[in-house]
C-alpha positions as CSV (number, residue, x, y, z in Angstrom):
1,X,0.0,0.0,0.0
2,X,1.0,3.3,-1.3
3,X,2.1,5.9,1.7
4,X,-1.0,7.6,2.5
5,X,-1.4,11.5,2.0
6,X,-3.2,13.3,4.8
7,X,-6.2,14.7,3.6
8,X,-7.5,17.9,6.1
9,X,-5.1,17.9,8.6
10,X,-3.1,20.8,8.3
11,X,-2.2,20.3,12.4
12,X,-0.4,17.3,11.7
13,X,3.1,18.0,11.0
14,X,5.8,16.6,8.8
15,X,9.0,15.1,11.3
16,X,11.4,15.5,8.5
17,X,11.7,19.2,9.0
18,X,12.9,18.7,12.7
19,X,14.1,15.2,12.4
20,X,17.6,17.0,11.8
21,X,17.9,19.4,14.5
22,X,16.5,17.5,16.9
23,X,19.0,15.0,16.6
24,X,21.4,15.5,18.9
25,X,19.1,16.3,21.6
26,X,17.1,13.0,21.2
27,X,20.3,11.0,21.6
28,X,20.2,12.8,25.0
29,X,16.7,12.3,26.0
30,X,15.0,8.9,28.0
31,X,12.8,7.9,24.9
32,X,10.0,6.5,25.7
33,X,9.5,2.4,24.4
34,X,6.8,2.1,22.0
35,X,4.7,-1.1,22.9
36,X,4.7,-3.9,20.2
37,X,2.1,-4.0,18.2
38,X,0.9,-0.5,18.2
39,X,1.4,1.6,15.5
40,X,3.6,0.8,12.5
41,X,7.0,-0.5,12.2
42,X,9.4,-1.7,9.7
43,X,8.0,-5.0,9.2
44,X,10.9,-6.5,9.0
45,X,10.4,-9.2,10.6
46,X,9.1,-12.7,9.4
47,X,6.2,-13.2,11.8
48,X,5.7,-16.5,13.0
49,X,5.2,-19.6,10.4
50,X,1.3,-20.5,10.1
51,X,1.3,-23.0,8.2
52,X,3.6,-25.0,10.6
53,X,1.8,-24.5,13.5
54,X,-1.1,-25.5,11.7
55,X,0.8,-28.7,10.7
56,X,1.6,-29.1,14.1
57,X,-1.8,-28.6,15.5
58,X,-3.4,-31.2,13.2
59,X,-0.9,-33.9,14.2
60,X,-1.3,-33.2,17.7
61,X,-5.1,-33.4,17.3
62,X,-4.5,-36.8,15.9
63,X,-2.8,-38.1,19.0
64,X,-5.4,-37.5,21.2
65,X,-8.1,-38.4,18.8
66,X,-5.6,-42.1,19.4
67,X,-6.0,-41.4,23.4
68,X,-9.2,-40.9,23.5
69,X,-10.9,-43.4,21.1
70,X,-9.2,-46.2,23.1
71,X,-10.8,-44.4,26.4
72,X,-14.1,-44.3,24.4
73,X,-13.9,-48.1,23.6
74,X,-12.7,-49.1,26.6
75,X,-15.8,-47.6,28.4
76,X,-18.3,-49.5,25.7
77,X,-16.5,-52.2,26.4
78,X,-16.6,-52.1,30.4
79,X,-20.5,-50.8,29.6
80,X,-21.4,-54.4,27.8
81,X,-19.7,-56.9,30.0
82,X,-20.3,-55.6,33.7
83,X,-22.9,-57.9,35.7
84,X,-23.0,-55.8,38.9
85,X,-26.8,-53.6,38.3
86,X,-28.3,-50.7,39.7
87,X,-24.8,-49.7,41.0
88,X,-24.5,-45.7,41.8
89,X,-22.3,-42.9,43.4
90,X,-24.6,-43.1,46.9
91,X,-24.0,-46.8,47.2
92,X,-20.1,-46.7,46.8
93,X,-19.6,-43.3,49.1
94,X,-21.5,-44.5,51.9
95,X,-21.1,-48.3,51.8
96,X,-25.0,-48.7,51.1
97,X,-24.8,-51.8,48.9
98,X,-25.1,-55.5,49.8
99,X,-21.3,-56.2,50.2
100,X,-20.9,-53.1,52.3
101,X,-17.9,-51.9,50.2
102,X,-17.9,-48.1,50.2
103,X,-15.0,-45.5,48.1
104,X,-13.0,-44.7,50.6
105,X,-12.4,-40.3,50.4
106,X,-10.7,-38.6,47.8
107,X,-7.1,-37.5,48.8
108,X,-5.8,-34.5,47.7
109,X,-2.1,-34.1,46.9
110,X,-1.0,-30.9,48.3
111,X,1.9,-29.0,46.7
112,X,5.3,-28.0,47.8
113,X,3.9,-24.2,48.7
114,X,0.4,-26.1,50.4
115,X,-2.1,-24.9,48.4
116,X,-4.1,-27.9,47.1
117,X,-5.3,-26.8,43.7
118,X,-6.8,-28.4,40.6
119,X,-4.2,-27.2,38.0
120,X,-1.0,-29.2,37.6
121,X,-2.5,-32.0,40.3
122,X,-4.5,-35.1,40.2
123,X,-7.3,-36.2,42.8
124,X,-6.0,-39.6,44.0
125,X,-8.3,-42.1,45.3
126,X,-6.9,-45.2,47.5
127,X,-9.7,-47.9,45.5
128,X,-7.3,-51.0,45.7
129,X,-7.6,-53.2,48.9
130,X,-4.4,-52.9,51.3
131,X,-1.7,-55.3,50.5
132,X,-3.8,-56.6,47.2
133,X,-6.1,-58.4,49.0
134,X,-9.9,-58.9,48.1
135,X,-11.5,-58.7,45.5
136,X,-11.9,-55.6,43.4
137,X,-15.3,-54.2,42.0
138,X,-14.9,-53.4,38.6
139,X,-17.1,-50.1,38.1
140,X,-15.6,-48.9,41.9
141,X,-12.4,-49.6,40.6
142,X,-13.4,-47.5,37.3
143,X,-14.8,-44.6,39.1
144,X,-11.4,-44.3,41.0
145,X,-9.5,-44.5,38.3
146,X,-10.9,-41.9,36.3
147,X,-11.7,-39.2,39.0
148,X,-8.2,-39.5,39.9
149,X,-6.7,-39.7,36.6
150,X,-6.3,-36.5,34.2
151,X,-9.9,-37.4,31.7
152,X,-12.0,-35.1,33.9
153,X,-9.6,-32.3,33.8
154,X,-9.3,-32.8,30.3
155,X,-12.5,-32.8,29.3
156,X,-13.0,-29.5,31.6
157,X,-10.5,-27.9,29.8
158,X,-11.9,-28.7,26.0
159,X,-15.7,-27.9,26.7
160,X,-14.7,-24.3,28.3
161,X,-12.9,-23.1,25.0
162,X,-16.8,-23.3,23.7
163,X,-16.4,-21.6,20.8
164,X,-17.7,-23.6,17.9
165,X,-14.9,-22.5,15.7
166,X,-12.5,-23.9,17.7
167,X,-14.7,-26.8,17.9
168,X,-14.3,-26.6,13.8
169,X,-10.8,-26.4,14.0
170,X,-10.5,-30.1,16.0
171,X,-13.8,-31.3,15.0
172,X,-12.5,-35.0,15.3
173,X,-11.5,-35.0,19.1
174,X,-14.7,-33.4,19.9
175,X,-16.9,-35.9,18.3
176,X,-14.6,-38.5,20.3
177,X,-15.5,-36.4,23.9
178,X,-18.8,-36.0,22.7
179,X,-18.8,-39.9,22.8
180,X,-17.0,-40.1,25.8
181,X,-18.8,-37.8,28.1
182,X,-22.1,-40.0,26.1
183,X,-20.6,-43.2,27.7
184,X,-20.3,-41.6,30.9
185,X,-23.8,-40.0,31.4
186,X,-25.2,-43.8,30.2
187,X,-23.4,-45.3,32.5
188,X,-25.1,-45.1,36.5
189,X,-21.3,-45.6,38.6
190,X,-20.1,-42.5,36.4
191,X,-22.8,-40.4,36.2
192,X,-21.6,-37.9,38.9
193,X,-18.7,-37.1,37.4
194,X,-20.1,-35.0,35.1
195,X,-21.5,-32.9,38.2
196,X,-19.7,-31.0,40.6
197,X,-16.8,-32.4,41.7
198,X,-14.1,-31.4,44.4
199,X,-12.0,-28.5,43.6
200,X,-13.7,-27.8,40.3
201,X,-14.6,-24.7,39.6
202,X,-17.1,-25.4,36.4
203,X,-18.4,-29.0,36.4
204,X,-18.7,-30.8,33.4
205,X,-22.6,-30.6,32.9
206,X,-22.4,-26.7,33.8
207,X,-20.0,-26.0,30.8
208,X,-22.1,-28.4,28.3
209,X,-25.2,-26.4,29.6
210,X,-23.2,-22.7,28.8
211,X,-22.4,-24.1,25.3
212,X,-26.3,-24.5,24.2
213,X,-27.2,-20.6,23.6
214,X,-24.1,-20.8,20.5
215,X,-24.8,-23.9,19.5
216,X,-28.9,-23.0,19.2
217,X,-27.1,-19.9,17.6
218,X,-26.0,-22.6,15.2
219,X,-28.3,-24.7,14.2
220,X,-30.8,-21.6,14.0
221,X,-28.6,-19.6,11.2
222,X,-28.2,-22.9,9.2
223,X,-31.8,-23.9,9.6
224,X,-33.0,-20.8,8.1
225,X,-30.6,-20.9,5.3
226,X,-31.9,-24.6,4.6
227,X,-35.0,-23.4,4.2
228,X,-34.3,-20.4,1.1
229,X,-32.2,-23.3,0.1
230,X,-28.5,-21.8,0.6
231,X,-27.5,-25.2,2.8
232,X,-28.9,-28.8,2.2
233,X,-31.2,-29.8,4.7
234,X,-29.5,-31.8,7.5
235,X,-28.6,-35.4,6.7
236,X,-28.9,-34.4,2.8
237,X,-25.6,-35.2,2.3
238,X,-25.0,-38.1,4.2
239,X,-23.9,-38.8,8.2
240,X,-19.6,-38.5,7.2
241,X,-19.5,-35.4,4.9
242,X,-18.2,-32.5,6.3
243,X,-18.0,-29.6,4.8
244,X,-14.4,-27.6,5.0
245,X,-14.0,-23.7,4.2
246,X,-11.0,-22.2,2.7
247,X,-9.4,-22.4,5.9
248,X,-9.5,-25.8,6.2
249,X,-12.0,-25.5,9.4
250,X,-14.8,-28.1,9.5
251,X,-18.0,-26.8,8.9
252,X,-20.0,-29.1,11.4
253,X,-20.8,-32.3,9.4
254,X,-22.2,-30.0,6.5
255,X,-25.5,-29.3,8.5
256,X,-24.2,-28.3,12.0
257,X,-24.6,-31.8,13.2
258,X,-22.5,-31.1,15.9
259,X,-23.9,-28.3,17.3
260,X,-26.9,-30.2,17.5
261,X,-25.2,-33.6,19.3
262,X,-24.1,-31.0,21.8
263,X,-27.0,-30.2,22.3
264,X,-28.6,-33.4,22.8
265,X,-25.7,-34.2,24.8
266,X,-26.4,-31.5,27.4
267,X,-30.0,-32.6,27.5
268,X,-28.9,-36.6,28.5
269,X,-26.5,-35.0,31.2
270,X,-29.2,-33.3,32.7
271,X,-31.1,-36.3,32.8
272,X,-29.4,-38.7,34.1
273,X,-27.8,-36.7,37.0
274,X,-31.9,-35.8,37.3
275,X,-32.1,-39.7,37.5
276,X,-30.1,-40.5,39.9
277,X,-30.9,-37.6,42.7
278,X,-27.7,-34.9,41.5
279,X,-29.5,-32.2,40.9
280,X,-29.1,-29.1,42.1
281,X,-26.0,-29.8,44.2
282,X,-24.8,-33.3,43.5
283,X,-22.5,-34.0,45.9
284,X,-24.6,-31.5,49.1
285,X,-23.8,-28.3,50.5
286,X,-20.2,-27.8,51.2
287,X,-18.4,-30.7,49.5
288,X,-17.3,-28.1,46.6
289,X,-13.8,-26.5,47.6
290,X,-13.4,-23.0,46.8
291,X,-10.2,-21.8,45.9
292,X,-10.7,-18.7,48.2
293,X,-12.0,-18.2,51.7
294,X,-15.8,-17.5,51.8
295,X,-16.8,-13.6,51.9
296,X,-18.8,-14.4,55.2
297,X,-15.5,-16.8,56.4
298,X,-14.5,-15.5,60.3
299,X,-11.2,-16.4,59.0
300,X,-11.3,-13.9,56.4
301,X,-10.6,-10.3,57.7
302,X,-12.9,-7.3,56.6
303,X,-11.0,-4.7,53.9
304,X,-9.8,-2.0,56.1
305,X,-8.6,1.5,54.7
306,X,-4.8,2.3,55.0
307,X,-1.9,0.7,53.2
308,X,-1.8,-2.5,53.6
309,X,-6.1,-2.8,52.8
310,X,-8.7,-1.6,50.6
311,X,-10.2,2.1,51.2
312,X,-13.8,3.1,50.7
313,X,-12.9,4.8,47.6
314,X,-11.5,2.0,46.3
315,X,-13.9,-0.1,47.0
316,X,-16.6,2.1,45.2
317,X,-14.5,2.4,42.3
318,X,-14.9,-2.0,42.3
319,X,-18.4,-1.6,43.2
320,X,-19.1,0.6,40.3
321,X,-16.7,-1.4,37.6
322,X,-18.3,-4.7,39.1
323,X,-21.9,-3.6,38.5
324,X,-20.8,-1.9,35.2
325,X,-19.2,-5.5,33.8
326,X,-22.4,-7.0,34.9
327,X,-25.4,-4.9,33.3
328,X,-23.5,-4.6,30.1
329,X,-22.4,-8.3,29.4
330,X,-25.8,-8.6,29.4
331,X,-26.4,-6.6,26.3
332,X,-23.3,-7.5,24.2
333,X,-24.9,-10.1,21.8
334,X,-28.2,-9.6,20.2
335,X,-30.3,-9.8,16.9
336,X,-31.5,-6.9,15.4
337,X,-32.9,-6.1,11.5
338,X,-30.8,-4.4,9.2
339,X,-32.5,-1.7,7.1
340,X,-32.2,-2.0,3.5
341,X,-30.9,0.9,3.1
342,X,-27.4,2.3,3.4
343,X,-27.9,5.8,4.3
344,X,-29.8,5.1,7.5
345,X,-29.0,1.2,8.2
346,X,-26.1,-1.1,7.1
347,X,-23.2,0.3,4.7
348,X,-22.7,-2.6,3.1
349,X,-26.2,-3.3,2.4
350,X,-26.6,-2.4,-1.2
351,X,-23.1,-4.9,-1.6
352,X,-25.0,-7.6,0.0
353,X,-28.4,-7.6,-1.9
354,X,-26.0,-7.9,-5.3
355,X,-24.4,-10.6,-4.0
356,X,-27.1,-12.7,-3.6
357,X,-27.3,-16.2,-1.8
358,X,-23.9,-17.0,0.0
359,X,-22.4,-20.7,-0.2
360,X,-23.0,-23.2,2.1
361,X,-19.3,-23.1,3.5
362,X,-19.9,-19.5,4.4
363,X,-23.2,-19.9,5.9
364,X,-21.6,-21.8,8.2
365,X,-18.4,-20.6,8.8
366,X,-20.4,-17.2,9.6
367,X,-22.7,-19.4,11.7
368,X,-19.6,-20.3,14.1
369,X,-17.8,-17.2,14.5
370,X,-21.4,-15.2,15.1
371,X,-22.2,-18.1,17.5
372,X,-18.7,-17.6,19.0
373,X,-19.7,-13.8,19.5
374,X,-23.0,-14.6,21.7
375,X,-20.3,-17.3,23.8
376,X,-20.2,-15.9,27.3
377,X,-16.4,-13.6,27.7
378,X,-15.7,-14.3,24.3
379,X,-15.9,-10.5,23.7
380,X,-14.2,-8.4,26.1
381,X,-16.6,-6.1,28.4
382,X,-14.6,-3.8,31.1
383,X,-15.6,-0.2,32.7
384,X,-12.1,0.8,30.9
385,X,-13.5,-0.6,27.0
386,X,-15.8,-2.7,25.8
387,X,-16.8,-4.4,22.3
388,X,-20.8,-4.8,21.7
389,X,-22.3,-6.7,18.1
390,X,-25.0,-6.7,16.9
391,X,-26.7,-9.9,14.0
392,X,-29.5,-9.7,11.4
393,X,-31.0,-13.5,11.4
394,X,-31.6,-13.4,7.7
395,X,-28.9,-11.1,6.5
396,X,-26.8,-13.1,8.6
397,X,-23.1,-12.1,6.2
398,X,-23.8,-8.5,8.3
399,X,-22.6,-7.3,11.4
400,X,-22.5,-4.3,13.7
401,X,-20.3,-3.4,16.3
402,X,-19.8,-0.8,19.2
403,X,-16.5,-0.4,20.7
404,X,-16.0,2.2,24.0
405,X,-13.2,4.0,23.8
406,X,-10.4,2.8,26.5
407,X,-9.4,5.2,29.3
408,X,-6.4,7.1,29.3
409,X,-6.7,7.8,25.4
410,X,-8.4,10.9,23.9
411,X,-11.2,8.2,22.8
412,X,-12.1,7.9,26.6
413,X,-15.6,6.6,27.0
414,X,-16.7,7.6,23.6
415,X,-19.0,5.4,21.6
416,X,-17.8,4.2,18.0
417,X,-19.8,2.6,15.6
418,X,-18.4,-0.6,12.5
419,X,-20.5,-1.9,9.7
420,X,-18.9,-5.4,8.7
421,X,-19.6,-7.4,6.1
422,X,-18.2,-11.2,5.3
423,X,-18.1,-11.3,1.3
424,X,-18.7,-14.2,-0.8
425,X,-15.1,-15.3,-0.8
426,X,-14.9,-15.6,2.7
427,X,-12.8,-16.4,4.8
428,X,-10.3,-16.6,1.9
429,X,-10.6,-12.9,2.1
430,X,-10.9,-10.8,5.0
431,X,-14.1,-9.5,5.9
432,X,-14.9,-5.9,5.0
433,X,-15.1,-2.9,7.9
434,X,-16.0,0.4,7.4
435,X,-16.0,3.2,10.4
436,X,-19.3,5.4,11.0
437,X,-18.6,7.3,13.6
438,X,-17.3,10.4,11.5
439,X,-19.0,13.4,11.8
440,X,-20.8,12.7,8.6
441,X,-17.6,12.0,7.0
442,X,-15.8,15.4,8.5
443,X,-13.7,13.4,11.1
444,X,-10.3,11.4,10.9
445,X,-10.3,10.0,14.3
446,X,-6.9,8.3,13.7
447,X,-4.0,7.6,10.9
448,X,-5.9,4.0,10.4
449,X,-9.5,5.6,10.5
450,X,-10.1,7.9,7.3
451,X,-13.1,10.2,7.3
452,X,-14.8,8.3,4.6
453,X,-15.0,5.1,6.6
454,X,-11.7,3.2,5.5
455,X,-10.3,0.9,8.4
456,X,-6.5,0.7,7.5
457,X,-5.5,-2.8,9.1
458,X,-3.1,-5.3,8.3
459,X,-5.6,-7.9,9.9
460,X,-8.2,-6.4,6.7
461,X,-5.7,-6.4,4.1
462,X,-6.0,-2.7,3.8
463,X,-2.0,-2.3,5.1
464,X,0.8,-4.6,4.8
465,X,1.7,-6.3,7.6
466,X,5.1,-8.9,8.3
467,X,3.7,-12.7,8.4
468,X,1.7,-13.6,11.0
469,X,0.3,-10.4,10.9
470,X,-2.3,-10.4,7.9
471,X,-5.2,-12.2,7.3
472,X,-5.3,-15.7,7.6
473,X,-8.1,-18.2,6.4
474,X,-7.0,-20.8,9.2
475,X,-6.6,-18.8,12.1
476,X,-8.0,-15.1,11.4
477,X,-11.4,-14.0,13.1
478,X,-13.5,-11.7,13.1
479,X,-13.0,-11.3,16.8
480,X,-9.5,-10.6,16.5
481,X,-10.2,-7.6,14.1
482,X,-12.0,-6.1,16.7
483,X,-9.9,-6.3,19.5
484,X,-7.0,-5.3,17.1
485,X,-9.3,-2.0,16.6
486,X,-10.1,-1.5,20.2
487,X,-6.3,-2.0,20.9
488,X,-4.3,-1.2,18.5
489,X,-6.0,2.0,16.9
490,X,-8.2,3.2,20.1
491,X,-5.2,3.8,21.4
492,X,-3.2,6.4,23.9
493,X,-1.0,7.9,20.9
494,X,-2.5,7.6,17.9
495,X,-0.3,10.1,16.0
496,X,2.5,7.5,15.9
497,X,0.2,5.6,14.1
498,X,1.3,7.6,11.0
499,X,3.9,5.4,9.0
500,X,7.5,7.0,9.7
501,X,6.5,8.9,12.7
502,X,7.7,6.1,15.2
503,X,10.8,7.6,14.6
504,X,10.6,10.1,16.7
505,X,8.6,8.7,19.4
506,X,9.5,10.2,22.8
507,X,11.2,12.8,21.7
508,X,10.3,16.2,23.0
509,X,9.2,17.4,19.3
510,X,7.2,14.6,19.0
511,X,5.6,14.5,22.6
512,X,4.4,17.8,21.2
513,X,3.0,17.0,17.8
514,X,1.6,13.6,19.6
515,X,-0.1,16.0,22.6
516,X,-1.4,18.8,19.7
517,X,-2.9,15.5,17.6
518,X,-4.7,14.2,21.1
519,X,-6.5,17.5,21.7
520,X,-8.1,17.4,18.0
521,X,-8.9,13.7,18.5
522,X,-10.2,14.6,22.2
523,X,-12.4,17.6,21.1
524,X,-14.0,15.3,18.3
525,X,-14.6,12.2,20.1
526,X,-16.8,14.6,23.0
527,X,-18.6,16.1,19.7
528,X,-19.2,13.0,18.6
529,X,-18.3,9.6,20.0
530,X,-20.5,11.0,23.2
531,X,-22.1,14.2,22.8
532,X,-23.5,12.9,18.9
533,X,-24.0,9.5,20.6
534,X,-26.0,10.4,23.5
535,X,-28.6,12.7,20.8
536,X,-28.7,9.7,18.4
537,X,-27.0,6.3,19.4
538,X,-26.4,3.9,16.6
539,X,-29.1,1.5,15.4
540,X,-29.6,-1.8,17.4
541,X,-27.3,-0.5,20.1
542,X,-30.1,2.2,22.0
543,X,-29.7,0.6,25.2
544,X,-25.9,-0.1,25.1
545,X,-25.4,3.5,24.7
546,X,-28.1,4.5,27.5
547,X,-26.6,2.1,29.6
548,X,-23.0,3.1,28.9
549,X,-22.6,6.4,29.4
550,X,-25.5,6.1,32.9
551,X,-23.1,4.0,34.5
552,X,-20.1,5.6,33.9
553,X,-21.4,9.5,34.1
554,X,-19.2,9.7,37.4
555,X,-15.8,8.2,36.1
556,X,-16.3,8.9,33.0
557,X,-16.5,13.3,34.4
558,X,-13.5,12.9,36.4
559,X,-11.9,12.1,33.6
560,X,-12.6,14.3,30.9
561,X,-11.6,17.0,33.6
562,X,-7.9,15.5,33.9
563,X,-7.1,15.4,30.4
564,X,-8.8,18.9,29.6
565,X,-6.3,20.1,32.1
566,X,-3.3,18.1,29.8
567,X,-4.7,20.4,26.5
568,X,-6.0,23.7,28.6
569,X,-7.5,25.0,25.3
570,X,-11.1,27.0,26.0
571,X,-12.8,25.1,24.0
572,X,-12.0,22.0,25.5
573,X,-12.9,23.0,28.6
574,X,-16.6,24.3,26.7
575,X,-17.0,20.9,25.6
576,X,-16.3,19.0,29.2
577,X,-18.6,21.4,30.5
578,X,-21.2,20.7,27.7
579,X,-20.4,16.4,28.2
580,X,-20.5,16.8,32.1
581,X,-24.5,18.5,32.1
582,X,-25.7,16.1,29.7
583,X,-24.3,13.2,31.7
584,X,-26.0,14.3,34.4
585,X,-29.0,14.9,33.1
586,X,-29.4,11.3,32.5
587,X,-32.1,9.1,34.0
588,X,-31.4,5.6,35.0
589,X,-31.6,3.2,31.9
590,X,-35.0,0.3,32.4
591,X,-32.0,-2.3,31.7
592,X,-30.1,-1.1,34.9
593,X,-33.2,-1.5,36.9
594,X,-34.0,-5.2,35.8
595,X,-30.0,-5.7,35.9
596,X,-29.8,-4.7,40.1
């Protein structure tokens, strides 16, 4: 890409014209570090090799696919040939069957420092009779063996990185767990260890149940494109096809058949720890550890102000973050309708309608990563920044986002506004972003943000980037664009941003230029990132921005008034004054009411 000229900014000066002079003293100076990955550089460097981590991955993934398949058939096998019947958990903890013989307790290896802690230890449970003698039963023996062994753990660890693209990525090892944890859930002796189990902080069932919003997510996006006939309905194309995407991710079985077994999957869990007494609390009050004393504990001493404890202030500043992460996770995920119209609804609308029908392979890789959007924390939500998206069910190749600007940058607390768009070649190509919040096109918030909507990102093909760094079918996301935004451009310097001008970062010359570019970007994110915002907030995202700028009126005033004390211009200070009234005008939002 062609160096860029820089089209109305007349404040934003040229550093070849001091680079000279300023030489010497800059050899002088402490210059200040740039952090990786902000900004431009040389792109010298060769980025790390995809295709041979990929490589690696795949062989890795067929390893455990080994592992587990003999676990799998192992479990069938133990399934068919056991005699002993109506055999559960209560009868082998408390020693309620005929022959009396009861699990002895779990014991729990302690480490060196004497924290006893799930991660990098295994339960251990003594199941074999002292000195060999006596006769071992077979399904006590199993239980034993696989709560103390590393499955569980295992298993844990697979079902909380829920995303069903990830899922796509190793779609063979999780059809194998999906027949593993099957086995288990069928099988009475084994049934509660898909409940809550001794320092475990999400229990198998509990993870399965927090993966059936994405996976209805799923199956709903495909369902409806099966019906205007962009997918083939479900079983169409036979029980072993799966469908792959440019990026060599598994499509779910060509219909989304996985999504679905996880959710019949959850469903049989539910049941059979239903069927044999587990639910709610499986093991009773008290028998889950927690890895930190209890709030109410008498061991536990009360925050106190001073040094060495937390102060009221403090503890308002959590309160209010705390209650802030709550109400808005709530609203980061939803499905809206797109007007067909670019002026007043999507940008990219008039692209889509010409494009017509989108592949099946698209449907559903767009069916994962959208479903991989609703997953719970998959999209980060903080008092500091947050990223909010919005999803038209039948224009489902559309997106919007909302991202907050981050504190401690001129963007602080203001509200930006994406379109997105996943073309038909996706994800061969990157998908397409454009950047509304512009003053009607009157605005260039930032080097990589042009006034006419252009995102310039190596992530979007719209800047070179050093390997590793541009789009890639196998391992590029959508979420990653974002959070590359919300990082990498929202961010505290954003003249530096400006290819060559890294040169001079920290130098006194360009501390200058840098603090001269913040107060532009400052004034124009309180006309319009807030002030604009709060008048008119961006389709779909009403309550975000209500919401938003409510709970953070407070934090969000004290800081405007520290950096207008940075720039000192009086128009700044105009504009503060104008933000601050507004904010306090503000009634609370009906969301924060239901919320608390």
């Amino acid at each position: 890409m062609a160096r860029r000229k820089k089209k109305g900014k007349s404040w934003m000066a040229n550093p070849a014209n001091w680079l000279k002079g300023d030489r010497k003293k800059k050899e002088q100076e402490v210059v200040k570090s740039q952090a990786k990955g902000t900004g431009y550089s040389s792109y010298q460097h060769k980025g790390w090799d995809v295709k041979a981590y990929m490589a690696a991955q795949r062989e890795k993934d067929k390893q455990i696919q080994l592992v587990l398949e003999k676990i799998c058939s192992e479990l069938k096998r133990l399934h068919t040939i056991t005699t002993v019947q109506g055999r559960n958990l209560p009868d082998l903890l408390v020693g309620a069957t005929s022959s009396g013989s009861a699990l002895p307790p779990v014991e729990m290896v302690e480490r060196e420092d004497g924290l006893v802690a799930r991660t990098g230890v295994r339960r251990k449970r003594k199941h074999s009779p002292e000195g060999g003698s006596g006769p071992v039963d077979p399904l006590s023996d199993l239980y034993a063996v696989l709560e103390g062994s590393a499955l569980v753990p295992f298993l844990e660890s697979k079902l909380q990185a829920n995303s069903f693209l990830e899922i796509g990525r190793h779609l063979q090892v999780y059809r194998v767990i999906i027949g593993i944890v099957r086995e288990m859930a069928g099988q009475s002796c084994l049934v509660s260890l898909l409940g809550n189990l001794p320092d475990q902080k999400s229990s198998l069932h509990s993870l399965l149940q927090g993966m059936e919003g994405q996976a209805r997510i799923m199956v709903d996006r495909i369902g409806k494109a099966s019906a205007n006939g962009s997918v083939p309905k479900p079983g169409k194309a036979g029980p072993s096809s799966d469908v792959v995407d440019a990026g060599g991710i598994a499509v779910q079985g060509g219909d989304g058949q996985v999504a679905r077994d996880f959710l019949a999957l959850s469903k049989e869990v539910t049941q059979a720890l239903k069927n044999t007494g587990y639910l709610p609390d499986i093991n009773g009050s008290g028998s889950v550890r927690s890895d930190s004393p209890s709030p109410s504990s008498s061991s536990s001493p009360s925050p106190v102000a001073g040094p060495s404890g937390i102060g009221e202030k403090e503890k308002e500043v959590n309160n209010d973050n705390n209650t802030y992460e709550s109400v808005m996770a709530q609203l980061q995920f939803d499905s809206i309708e797109f007007e067909n119209s670019s002026k007043t609804g999507h940008s990219f609308i008039t692209e889509f309608n010409k494009a017509g029908n989108p592949s099946s392979q698209i449907i559903f890789r767009v069916a994962q990563e959208i479903s991989s959007l609703a997953a719970p924390n998959s999209l980060p939500v903080t008092a500091s920044s947050s990223i909010f998206v919005r999803s038209d069910d039948e224009k489902s190749t559309l997106l919007k986002a909302v991202i907050t600007g981050p504190e401690e940058t001129p963007y602080t607390g203001g509200v930006f506004e994406f379109d997105i768009y996943f073309p038909n070649m996706y994800p061969a190509v990157p998908p397409k972003v454009t950047f509304k919040t512009t003053g009607n096109g009157t605005v260039r918030f930032n080097p990589n943000l042009y006034n006419e909507g252009k995102v310039c990102l190596s992530l979007l093909g719209t800047w070179e980037g050093a390997q590793g760094e541009q789009w890639n079918a196998e391992t590029s996301t959508i979420i990653q664009v974002l959070i590359s935004i919300q990082s990498l451009i929202l961010c505290p310097e954003p003249y530096y941003n400006e290819p060559g001008f890294e040169r001079i970062y920290g130098t006194s010359a360009g501390n200058a230029e840098s603090t001269r570019y913040n107060e532009e970007v400052f004034k124009n994110s309180l006309k319009f990132a807030i002030l604009g915002q709060l008048s008119s907030p961006p389709e779909g995202f009403e309550e975000v921005t209500k919401a938003h700028f409510y709970l953070k009126r407070h934090s969000l005033i004290k800081e405007l008034e520290t950096q207008q004390e940075v720039y000192k211009g009086k128009d700044v200070k105009k504009l503060v004054a104008e933000v601050k009234a507004e904010l306090l005008k503000l009634e609370k939002p009906g969301v924060v009411n239901v919320s608390n």
